[in-house]
C-alpha positions as CSV (number, residue, x, y, z in Angstrom):
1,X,-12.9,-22.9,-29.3
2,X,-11.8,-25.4,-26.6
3,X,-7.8,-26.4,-26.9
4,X,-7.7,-30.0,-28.0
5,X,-5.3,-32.7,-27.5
6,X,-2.9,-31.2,-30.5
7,X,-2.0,-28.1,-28.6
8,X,1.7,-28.1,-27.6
9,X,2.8,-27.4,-24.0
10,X,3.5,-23.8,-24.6
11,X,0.2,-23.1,-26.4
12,X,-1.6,-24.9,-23.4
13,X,0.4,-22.7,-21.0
14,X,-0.5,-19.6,-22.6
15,X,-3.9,-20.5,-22.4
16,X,-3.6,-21.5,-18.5
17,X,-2.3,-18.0,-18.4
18,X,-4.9,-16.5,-20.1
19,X,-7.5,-18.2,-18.0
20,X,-5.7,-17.5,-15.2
21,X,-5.7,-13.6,-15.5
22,X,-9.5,-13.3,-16.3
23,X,-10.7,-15.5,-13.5
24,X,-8.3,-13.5,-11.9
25,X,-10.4,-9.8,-12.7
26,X,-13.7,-11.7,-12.1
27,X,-12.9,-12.1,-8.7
28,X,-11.0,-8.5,-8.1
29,X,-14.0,-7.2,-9.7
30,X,-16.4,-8.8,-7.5
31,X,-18.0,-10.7,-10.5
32,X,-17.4,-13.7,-8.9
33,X,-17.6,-13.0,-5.0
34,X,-16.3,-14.2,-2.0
35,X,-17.9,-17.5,-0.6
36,X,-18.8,-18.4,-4.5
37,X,-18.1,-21.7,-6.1
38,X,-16.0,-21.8,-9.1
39,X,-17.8,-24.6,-10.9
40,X,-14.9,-26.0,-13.6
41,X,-17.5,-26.9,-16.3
42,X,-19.4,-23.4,-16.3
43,X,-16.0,-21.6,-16.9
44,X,-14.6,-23.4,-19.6
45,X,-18.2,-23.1,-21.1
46,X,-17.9,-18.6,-20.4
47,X,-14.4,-18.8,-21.5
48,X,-14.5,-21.1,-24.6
49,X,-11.6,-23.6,-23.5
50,X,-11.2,-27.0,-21.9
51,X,-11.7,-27.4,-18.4
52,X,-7.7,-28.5,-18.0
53,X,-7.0,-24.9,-18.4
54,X,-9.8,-23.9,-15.8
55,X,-8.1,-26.7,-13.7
56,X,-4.8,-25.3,-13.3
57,X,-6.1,-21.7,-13.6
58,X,-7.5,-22.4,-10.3
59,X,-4.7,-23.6,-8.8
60,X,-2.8,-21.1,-9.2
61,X,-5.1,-19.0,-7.8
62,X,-4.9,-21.0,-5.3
63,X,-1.4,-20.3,-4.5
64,X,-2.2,-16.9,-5.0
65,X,-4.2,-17.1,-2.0
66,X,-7.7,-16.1,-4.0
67,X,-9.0,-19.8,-3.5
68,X,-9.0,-22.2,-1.5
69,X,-10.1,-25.9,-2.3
70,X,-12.5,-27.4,0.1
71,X,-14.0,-30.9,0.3
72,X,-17.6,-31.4,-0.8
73,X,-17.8,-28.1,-2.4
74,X,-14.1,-27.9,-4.7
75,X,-12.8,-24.2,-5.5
76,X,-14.7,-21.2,-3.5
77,X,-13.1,-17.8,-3.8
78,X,-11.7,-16.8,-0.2
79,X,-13.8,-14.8,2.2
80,X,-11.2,-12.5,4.2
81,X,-11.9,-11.4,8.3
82,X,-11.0,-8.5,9.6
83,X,-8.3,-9.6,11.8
84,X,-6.5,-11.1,8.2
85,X,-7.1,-8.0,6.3
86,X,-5.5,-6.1,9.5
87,X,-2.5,-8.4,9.4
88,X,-2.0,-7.6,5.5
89,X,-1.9,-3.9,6.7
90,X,0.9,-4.8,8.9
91,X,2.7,-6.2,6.1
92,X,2.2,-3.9,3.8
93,X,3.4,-1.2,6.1
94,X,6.8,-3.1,6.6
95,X,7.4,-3.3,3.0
96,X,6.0,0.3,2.3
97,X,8.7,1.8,4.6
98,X,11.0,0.0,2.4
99,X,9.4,1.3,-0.9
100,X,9.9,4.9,0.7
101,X,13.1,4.5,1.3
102,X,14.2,3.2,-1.9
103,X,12.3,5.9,-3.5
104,X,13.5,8.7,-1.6
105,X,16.9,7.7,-2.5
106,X,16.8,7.4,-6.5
107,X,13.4,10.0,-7.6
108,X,14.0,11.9,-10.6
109,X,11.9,14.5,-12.1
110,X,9.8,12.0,-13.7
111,X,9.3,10.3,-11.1
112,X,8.1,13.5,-8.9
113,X,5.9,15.3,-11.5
114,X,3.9,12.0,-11.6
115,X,3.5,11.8,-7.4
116,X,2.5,15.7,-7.5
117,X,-0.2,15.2,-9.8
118,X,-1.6,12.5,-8.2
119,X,-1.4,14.4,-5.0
120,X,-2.9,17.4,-6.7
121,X,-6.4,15.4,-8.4
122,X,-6.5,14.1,-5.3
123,X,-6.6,16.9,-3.2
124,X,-9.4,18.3,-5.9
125,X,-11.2,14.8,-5.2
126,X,-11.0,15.3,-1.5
127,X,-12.6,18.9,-1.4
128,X,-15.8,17.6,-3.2
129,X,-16.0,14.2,-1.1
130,X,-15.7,12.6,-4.5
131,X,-14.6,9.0,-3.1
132,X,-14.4,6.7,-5.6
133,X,-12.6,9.0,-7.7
134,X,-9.7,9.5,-4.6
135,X,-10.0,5.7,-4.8
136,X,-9.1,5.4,-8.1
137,X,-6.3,8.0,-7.7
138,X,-4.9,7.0,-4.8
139,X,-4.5,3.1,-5.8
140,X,-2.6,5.1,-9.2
141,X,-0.2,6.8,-6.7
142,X,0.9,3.8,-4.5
143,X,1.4,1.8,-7.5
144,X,3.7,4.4,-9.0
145,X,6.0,4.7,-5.6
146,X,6.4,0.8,-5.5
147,X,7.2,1.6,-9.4
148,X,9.1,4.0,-9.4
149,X,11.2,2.2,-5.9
150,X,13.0,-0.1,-8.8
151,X,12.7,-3.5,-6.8
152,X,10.7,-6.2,-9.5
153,X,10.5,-8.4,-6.0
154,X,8.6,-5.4,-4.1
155,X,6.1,-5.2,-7.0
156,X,5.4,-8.6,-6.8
157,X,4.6,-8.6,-3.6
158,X,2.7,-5.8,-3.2
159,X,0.3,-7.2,-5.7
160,X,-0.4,-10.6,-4.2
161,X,-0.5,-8.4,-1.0
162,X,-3.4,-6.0,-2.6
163,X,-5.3,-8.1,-4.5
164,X,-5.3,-10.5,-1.3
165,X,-7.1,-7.3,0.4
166,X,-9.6,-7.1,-2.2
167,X,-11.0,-9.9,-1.0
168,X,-12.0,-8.0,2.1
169,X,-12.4,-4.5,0.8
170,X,-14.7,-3.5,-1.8
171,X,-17.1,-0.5,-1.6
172,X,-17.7,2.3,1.4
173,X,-18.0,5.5,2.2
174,X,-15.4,7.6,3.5
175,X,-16.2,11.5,5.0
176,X,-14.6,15.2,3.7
177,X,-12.4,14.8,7.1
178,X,-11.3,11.8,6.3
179,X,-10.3,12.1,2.6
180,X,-8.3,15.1,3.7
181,X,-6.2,13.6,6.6
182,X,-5.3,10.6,4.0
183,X,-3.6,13.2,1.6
184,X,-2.4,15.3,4.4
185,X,-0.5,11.9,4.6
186,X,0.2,11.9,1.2
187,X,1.8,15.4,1.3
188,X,4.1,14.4,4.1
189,X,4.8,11.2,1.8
190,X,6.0,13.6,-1.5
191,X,7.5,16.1,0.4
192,X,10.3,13.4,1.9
193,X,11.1,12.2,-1.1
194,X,11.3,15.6,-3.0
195,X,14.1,16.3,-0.5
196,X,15.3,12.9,-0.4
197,X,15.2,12.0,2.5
198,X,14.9,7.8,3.2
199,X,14.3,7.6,6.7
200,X,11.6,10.3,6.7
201,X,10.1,9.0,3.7
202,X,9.7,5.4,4.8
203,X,8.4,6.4,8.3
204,X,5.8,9.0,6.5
205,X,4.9,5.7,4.1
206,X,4.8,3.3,6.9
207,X,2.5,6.1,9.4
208,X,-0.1,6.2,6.3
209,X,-0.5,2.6,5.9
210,X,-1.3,2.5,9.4
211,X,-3.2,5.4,10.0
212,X,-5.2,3.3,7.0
213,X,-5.6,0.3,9.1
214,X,-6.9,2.2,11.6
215,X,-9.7,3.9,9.4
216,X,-10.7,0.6,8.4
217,X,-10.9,-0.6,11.6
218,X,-13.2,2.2,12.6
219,X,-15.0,1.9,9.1
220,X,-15.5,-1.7,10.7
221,X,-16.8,-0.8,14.0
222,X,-20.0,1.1,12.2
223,X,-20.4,-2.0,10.2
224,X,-19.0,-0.6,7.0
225,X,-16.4,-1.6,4.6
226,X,-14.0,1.1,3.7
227,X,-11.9,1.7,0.3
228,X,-8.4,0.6,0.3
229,X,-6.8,3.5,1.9
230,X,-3.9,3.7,1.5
């Protein structure tokens, strides 16, 4: 049922938020792609709600960078080039170095057990070319280092930084060799923080990060789009 003019400001908000977070997975999920219209009236009709919600929904995805409002044509989900996706690389290999750092320095047993068997499906996912499964795992094992690095900030930023990058990335296919040299990198990655060691974890984070860059860039160069790796 739509929200009617009754609903106080913190109902409305929750609803904005609401709205916000599935038009948010429609576009992360390719549902709605990039270069498509979000047309205000449709959504409120999918989502059963008013199209003030929709309306500020937008907005903030907006901010988020995951639209952009253009004349004639209103709210389009953002199509990403290569050269922008590249520069999110670069960021995200700054902050990464950061993120291994701060991890190396305050791991715990938890902490490790969780990197090892991430490293370890992986490694089983790399032997039998099974890439969207080394996708999946590898996406798990990032998010738990900026996790388990302890800075709320960092998190945030990583996500707007990643789901930015979706906008670019979606599907490919990545070879054996390929696969195995990113957890190679991955195994440099664990092993600095299992000795706890800051500078030699944030360099091996920051190296993989841009040794990913550099796969996509070659992904690019046969005209395909590669997973996010890292």
């Amino acid at each position: 049922m739509a929200t009617d003019l009754g609903d106080t400001p913190s109902k409305i908000l929750s609803v904005t938020e609401s709205v916000r977070a599935k038009l948010e997975e429609f576009i992360l999920a390719g549902t709605i792609r990039p270069g498509e219209r979000l047309n205000e009236l449709a959504l409120s009709d999918r989502l059963q709600v008013s199209r003030g919600p929709v309306r500020e929904a937008i907005r903030a995805l907006e901010q988020a960078r995951l639209v952009k409002l253009t004349p004639n044509r209103g709210a389009i989900v953002r199509k990403l080039d290569l050269a922008e996706a590249l520069e999110l690389y670069d960021v995200r290999a700054a902050y990464g170095r950061a993120a291994g750092r701060l991890l190396a320095a305050r791991a715990n047993g938890s902490h490790l057990d969780a990197l090892r068997h991430y490293h370890e499906q992986m490694r089983a996912a790399a032997s039998t070319c099974s890439t969207a499964v080394f996708h999946q795992l590898n996406l798990r094992f990032h998010d738990a280092i900026i996790a388990f690095a302890g800075n709320s900030r960092l998190q945030e930023l990583d996500i707007a930084v990643r789901n930015e990058m979706q906008l670019y990335i979606r599907e490919g296919v990545l070879g054996d060799a390929q696969l195995r040299a990113s957890n190679s990198e991955h195994a440099l990655i664990l092993k600095a923080i299992v000795d706890g060691d800051p500078d030699a974890a944030g360099s091996a984070l920051e190296r993989h990060i841009l040794n990913g860059k550099q796969r996509m860039i070659e992904g690019a160069g046969v005209g395909r789009m590669q997973p996010f790796l890292p």
